[in-house]
C-alpha positions, -999 to 999 in steps of 0.1 A, spaced: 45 -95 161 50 -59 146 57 -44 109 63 -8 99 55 5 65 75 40 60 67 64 24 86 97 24 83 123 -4 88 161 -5 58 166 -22 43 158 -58 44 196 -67 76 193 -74 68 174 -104 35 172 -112 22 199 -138 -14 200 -116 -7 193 -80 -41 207 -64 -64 174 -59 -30 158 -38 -38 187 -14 -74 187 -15 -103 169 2 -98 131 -7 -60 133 -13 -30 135 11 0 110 14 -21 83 28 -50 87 4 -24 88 -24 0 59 -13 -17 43 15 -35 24 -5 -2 5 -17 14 1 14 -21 -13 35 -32 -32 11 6 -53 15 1 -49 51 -35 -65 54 -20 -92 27 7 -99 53 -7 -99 82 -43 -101 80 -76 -75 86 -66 -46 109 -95 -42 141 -85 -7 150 -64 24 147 -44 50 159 -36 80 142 -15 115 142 -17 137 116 1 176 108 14 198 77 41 219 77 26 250 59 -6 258 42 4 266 9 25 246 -19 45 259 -53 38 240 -84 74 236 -92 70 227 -134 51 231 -160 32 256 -177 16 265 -142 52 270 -124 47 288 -95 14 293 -87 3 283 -50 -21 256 -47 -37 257 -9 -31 229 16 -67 216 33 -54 179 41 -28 166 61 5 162 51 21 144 72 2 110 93 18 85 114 -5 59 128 -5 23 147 -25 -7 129 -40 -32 156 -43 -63 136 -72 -85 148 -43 -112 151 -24 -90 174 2 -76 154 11 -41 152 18 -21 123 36 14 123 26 32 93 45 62 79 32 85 52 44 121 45 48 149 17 68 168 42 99 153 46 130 155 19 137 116 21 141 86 42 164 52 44 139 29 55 124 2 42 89 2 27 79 -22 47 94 -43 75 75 -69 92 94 -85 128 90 -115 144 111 -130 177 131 -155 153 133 -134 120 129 -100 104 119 -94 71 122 -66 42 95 -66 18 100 -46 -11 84 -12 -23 47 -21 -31 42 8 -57 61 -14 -78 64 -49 -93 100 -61 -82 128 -61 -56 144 -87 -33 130 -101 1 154 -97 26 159 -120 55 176 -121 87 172 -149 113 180 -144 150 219 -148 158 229 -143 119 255 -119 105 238 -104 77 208 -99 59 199 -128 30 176 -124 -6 150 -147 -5 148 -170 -36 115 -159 -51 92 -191 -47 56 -169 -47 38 -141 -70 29 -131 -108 61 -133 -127 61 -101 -152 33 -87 -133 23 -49 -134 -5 -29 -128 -39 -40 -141 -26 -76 -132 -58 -77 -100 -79 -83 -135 -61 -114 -150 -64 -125 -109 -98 -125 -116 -99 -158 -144 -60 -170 -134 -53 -203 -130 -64 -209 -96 -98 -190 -98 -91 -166 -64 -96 -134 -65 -71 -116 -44 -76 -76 -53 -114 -79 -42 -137 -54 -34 -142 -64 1 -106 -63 8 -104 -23 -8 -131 -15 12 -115 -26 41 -85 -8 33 -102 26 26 -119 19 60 -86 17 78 -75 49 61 -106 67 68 -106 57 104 -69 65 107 -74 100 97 -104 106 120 -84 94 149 -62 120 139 -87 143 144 -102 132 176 -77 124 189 -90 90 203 -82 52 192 -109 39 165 -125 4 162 -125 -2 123 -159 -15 114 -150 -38 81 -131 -67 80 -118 -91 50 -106 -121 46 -66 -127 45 -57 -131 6 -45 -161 -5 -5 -165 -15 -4 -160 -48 19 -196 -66 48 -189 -82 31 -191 -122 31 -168 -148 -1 -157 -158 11 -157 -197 6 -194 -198 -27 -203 -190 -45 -175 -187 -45 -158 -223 -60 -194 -235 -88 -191 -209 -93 -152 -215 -92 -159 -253 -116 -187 -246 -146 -167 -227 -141 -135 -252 -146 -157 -279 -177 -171 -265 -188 -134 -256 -186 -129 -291 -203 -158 -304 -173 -174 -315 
């Protein structure tokens, strides 16, 4: 019935040598890490209809805090700080969370709550991490055994989707569309201050099996390179 996705950071000027596009046109926490955290969200829970959104920063400058540059100012023209509700065309609402302003936060990257369980879902900027679970009336949280994904998976892996062993194609263009629709219609709710019916839609990915794409899928890569090469 309801999931919240939470990304806190003081800023990437603290550590990035060339700050300026984060704070320009096109970049912003949810430009930046949105992406991550919707894309989960949507894989969850299915196609978000429409959106409201809140948006602020907290001053209109930032100092490049290392490197060679070291503090110079880079202006702030984006929000830094946007909160918004997800309507999900199945009903469920998703709180969404994405700041460079604040110093740090407990939550969990993502959460997603129904009236019998609750569920942790690891940070999806990364590859790894235990699924917590926690059924109505128990005493503690539990780690899911894993039983779904790409084992050794990293980034790039949307590729090898593309000829694995069950021939789907999760990390499609229509479902990144989608997601850079939400975002774009989350911000200019922001700005109007008004809900916003998001136009696109996608499908709901398929679960991904529990198989390792290092058997199977190097014979079938190594198969259609060789015949790209004549071989």
């Amino acid at each position: 019935m309801a999931a919240t996705a939470t990304m806190v950071t003081p800023g990437h000027e603290r550590w990035h040598p060339n700050p300026d596009f984060y704070y320009a046109f096109g970049g912003g926490p949810l430009m930046d890490m949105g992406p991550y955290y919707l894309t989960a969200l949507v894989t969850l829970l299915g196609p978000v209809a429409s959106v409201i959104g809140a948006g602020s920063r907290t001053r209109g400058e930032r100092v490049i805090g290392t490197g060679p540059r070291a503090g110079e100012r880079v202006p702030v023209g984006v929000d830094t700080h946007v909160s918004g509700v997800l309507v999900h065309a199945s009903g469920v609402l998703s709180t969404l969370v994405m700041s460079f302003d604040a110093v740090d936060t407990h939550a969990a990257p993502i959460e997603v709550h129904g009236d019998a369980a609750s569920l942790v879902v690891p940070d999806p900027n990364q590859f790894h991490g235990p699924v917590l679970h926690k059924a109505l009336g128990a005493a503690e949280w539990r780690t899911l055994p894993v039983s779904a994904g790409y084992r050794d998976a990293g980034r790039g892996y949307g590729l090898a989707d593309m000829v694995g062993p069950d021939g789907r194609h999760r990390a499609s263009g229509e479902l990144a569309y989608h997601v850079l629709d939400v975002m774009e219609s989350l911000l200019r709710s922001a700005q109007t201050g008004q809900a916003v019916t998001v136009a696109s839609t996608c499908a709901r990915p398929d679960p991904v099996p529990s198989i390792s794409l290092l058997s199977g899928v190097d014979e079938r890569v190594d198969q259609r390179a060789r015949r790209g090469l004549g071989q």
